[in-house]
C-alpha positions as CSV (number, residue, x, y, z in Angstrom):
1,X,54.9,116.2,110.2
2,X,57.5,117.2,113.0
3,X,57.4,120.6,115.1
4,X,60.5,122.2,117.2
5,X,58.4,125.6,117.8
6,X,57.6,124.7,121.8
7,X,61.0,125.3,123.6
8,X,61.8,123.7,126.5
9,X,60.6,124.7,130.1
10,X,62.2,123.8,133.2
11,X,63.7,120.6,133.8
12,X,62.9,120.1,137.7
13,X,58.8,120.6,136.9
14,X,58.5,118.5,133.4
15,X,55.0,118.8,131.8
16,X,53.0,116.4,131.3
17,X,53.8,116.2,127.9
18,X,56.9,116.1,128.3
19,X,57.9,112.8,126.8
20,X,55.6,112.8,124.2
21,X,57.3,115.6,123.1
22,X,61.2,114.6,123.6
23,X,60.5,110.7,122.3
24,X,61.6,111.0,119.2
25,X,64.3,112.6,119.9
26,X,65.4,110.3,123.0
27,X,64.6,107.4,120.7
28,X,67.0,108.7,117.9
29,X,69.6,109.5,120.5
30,X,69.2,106.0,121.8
31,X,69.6,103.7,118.5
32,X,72.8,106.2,118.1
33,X,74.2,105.0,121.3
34,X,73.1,101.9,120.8
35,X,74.6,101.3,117.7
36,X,78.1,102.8,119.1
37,X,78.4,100.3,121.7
38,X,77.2,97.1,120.0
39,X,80.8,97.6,118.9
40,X,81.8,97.0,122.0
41,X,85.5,96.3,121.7
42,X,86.2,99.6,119.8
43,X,88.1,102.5,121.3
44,X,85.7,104.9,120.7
45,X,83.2,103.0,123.4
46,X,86.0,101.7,125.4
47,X,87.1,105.4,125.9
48,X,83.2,106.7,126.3
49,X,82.9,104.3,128.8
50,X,86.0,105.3,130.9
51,X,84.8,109.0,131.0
52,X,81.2,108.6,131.4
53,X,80.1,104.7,132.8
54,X,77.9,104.3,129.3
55,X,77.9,101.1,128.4
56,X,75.4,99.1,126.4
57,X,73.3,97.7,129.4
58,X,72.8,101.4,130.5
59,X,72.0,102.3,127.6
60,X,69.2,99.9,126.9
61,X,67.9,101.2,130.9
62,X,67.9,104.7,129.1
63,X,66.3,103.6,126.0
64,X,63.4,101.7,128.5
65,X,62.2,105.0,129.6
66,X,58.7,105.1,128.6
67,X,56.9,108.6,130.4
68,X,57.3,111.7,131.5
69,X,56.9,110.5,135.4
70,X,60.1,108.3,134.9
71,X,62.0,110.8,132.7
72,X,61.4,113.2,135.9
73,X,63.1,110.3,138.4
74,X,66.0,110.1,135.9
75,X,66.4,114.3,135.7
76,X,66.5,114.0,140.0
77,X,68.8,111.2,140.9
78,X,70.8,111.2,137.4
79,X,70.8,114.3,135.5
80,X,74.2,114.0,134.4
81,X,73.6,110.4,133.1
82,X,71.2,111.7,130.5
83,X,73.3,115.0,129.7
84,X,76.3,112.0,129.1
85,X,73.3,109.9,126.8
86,X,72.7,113.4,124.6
87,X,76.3,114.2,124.3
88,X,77.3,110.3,123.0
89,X,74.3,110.4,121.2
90,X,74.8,113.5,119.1
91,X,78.3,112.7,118.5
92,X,77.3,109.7,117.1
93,X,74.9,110.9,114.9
94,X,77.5,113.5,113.4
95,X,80.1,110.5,113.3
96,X,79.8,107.5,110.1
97,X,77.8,105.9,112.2
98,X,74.9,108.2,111.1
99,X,74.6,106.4,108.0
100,X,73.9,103.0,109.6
101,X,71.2,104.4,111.9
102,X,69.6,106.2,109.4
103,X,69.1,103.1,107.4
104,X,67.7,101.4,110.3
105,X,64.7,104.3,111.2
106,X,63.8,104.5,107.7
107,X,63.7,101.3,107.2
108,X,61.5,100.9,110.6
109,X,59.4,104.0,110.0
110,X,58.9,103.5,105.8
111,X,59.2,106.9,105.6
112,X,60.9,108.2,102.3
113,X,64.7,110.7,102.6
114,X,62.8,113.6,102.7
115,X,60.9,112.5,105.7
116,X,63.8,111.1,107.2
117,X,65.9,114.8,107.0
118,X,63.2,116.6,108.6
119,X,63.4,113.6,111.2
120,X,66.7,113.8,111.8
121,X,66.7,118.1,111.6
122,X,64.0,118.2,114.1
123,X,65.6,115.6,116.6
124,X,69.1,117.3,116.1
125,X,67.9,120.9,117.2
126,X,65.6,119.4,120.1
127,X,68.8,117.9,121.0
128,X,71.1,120.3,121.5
129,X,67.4,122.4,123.3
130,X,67.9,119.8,126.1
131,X,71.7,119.6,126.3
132,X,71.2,123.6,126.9
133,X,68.9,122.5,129.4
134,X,70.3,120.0,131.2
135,X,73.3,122.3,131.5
136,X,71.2,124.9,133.3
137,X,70.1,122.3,135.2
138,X,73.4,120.7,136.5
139,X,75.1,124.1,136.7
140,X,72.0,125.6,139.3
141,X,72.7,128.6,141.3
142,X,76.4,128.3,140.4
143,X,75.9,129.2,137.2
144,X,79.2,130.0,134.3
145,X,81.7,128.4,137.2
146,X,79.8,124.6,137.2
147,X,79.8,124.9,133.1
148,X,83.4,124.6,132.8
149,X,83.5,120.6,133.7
150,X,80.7,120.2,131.5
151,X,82.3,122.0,128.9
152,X,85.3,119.8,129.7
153,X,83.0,116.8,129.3
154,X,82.1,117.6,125.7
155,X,85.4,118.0,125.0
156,X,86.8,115.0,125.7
157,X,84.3,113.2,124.3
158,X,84.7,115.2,121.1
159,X,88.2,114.2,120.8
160,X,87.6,110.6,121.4
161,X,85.0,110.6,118.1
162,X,87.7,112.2,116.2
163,X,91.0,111.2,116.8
164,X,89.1,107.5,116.5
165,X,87.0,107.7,113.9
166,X,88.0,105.9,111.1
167,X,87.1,102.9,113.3
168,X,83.7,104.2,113.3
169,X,83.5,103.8,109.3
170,X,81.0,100.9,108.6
171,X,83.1,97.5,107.9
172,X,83.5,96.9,104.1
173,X,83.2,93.3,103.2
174,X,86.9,91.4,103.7
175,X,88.5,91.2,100.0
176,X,91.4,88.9,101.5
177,X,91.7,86.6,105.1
178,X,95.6,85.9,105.5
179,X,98.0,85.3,108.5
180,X,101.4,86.7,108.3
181,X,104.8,84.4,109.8
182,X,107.1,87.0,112.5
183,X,108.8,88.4,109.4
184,X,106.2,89.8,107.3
185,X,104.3,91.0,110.1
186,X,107.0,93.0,111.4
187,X,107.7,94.1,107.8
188,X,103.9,95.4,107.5
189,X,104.1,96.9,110.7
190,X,107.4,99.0,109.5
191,X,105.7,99.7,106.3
192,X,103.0,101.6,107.8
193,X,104.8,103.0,110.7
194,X,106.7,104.8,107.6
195,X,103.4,105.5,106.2
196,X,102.2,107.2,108.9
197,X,105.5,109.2,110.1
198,X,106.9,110.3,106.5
199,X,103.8,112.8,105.4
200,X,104.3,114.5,108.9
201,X,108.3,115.2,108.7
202,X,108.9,118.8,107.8
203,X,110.6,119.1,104.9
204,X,110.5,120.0,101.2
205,X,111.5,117.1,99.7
206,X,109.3,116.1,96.5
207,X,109.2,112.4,97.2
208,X,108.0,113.0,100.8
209,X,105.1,115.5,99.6
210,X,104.1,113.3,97.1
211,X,103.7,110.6,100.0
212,X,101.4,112.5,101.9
213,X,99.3,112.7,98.6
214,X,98.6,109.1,98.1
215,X,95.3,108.0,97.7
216,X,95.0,105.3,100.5
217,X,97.1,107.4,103.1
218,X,94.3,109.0,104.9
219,X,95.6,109.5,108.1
220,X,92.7,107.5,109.8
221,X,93.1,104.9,108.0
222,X,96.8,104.5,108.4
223,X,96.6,104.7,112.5
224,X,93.4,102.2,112.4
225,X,95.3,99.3,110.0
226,X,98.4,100.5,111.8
227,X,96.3,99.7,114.9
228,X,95.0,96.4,114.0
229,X,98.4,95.3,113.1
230,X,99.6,96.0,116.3
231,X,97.4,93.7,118.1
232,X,97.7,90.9,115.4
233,X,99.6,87.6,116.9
234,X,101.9,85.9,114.0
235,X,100.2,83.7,111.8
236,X,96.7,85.1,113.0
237,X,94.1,85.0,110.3
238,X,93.2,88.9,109.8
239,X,90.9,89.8,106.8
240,X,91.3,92.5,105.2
241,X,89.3,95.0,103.2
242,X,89.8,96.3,99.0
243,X,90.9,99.8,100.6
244,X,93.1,97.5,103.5
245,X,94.6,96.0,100.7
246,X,95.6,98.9,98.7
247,X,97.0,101.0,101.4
248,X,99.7,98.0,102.8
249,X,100.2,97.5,98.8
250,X,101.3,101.3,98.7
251,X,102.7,101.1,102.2
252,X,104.8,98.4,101.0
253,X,106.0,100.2,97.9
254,X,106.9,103.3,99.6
255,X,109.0,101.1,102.4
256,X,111.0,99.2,99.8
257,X,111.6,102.5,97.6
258,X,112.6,104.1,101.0
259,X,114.8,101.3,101.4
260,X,117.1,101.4,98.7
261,X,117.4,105.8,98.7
262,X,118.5,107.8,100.7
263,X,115.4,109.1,102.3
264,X,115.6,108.4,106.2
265,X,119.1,110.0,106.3
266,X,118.1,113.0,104.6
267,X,115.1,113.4,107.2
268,X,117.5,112.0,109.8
269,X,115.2,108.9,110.8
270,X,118.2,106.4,109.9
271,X,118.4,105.2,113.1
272,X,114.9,105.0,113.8
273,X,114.3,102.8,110.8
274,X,117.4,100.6,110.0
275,X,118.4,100.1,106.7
276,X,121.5,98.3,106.6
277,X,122.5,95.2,108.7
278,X,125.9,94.6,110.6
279,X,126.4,91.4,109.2
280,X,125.1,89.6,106.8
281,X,121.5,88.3,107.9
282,X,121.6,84.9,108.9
283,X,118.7,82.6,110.7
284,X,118.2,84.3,113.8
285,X,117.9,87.5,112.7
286,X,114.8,89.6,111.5
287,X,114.6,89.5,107.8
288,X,114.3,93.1,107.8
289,X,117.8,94.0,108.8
290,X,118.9,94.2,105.2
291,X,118.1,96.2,102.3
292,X,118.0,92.4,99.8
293,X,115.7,91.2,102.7
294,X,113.4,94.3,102.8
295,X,113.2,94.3,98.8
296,X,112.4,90.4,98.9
297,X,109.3,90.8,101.5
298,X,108.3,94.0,99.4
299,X,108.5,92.6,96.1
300,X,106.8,89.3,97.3
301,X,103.8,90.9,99.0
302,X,103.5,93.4,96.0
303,X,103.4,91.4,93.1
304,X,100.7,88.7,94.9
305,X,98.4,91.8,95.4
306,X,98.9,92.7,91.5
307,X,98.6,89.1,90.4
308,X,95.3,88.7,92.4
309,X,93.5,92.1,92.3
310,X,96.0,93.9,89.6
311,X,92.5,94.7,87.6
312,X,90.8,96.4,90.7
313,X,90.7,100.3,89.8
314,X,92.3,100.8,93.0
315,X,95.1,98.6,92.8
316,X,95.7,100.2,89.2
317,X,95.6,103.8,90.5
318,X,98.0,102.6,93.5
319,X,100.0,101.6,91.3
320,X,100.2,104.4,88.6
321,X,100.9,106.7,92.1
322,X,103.7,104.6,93.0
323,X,105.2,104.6,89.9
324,X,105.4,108.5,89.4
325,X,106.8,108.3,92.9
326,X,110.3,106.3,91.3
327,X,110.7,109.8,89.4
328,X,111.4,112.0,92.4
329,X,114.2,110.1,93.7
């Protein structure tokens, strides 16, 4: 059904056949982009933009082009523009966005998996056939010295997909929509701030290694909750997914066990995260200057979460993994 045997020729003399031959693969390329930036207030686009000027409306030019003779205008006034398209493009399709836009052309082409593999196989290698081209092209005469900013290029962009890609995951449905007073926010902010810093302190001790093994604290996911927390205004409605749910619920745990041990001052983080007030807490101070106040948010937030989704598998394995975590302290 689909052939990659015909390699590329030149890019400054295109074929007539040219686009025929490279639509699929633009077209691919194009929903993957496409997709990316229809979420437009993501980092992952945000950054893409800053270090190449894609955006969605210049995406949907690139996605316009229709023949070879136009392809041919693009590869003279903007070659690096469509070597910036394949790179996005590619790195999209290798990110969770794949799944999504997979979905979509099957759907749109009612062709069955099989079809779609050799699809997406055949696009893939054409692909990375024109980024090698298009890297020829830009580098010219120069040659191995005008690759290395190209090479920089992919790079960055590489980095951006990865450090940010758990907020490419596709949205799971919101379990939960709640708003949180000054308090608890600040408390769910600590909670996986300690979530995120305890599995990388160096150290032996079994509590802290058994952290890092918990089942919700993926790294990604703890820096993208960690992140949405961050931007959240006090009594802001946020909803929030099953796997949302049980990572604060274990995040939570963890905080209020850390809380009344003597954790932080073995790894020498007591200052960083206060466990002891001055004085006795009083109205105008943060709840979370005291131990009692720490165990109250914890033990409030916890036992709503088992009250309401207690007979979620999830919830039940958080919970059995927090409990073996009392033993090791």
């Amino acid at each position: 059904m689909f052939s990659s045997e015909q390699p590329l020729v030149s890019l400054h003399n295109l074929p007539p056949d040219a686009y025929q031959r490279l639509s699929p693969c633009l077209s691919l390329l194009g929903m993957a982009c496409t997709h990316l930036f229809s979420q437009s207030h993501g980092p992952v686009p945000e950054h893409v933009t800053a270090l190449t000027g894609l955006n969605s409306s210049v995406v949907a030019d690139l996605n316009a082009i229709d023949s070879t003779p136009v392809l041919q205008q693009l590869l003279l006034q903007r070659p690096l523009r469509l070597y910036d398209f394949v790179l996005v493009g590619q790195l999209s399709l290798r990110s969770p966005l794949e799944g999504p836009v997979l979905a979509f052309v099957q759907h749109q082409m009612q062709i069955d998996g099989t079809q779609l593999q050799t699809l997406l196989s055949y696009c893939l290698h054409l692909s990375e056939q024109l980024q090698h081209a298009l890297e020829q092209h830009l580098a010219g005469p120069s040659g191995a010295a005008a690759l290395a900013p190209l090479r920089r290029r992919q790079q960055q962009l590489q980095a951006v997909f990865t450090q940010f890609e758990a907020t490419l995951h596709p949205q799971l449905p919101s379990v939960v929509t709640l708003g949180f007073d000054e308090a608890r926010l600040q408390m769910l902010r600590l909670a996986l701030l300690l979530a995120e810093t305890l599995p990388q302190s160096e150290t032996d001790h079994p509590f802290v290694q058994a952290v890092a093994r918990l089942s919700s604290f993926r790294p990604d996911a703890v820096a993208a909750l960690l992140a949405r927390f961050g931007a959240v205004q006090p009594n802001e409605r946020l909803g929030l997914s099953l796997p949302e749910l049980t990572l604060l619920y274990q995040a939570m745990q963890v905080c209020g066990l850390v809380f009344v041990s003597d954790i932080l001052s073995i790894l020498g983080l007591e200052n960083a995260f206060p466990t002891d007030a001055k004085s006795p807490t009083t109205s105008a101070e943060p709840l979370g200057t005291s131990r009692q106040a720490v165990g109250a948010l914890v033990a409030g937030f916890t036992n709503w979460v088992q009250r309401e989704f207690g007979h979620q598998p999830q919830v039940q394995q958080a919970r059995q993994e927090v409990a073996a975590l009392t033993d090791l302290l």
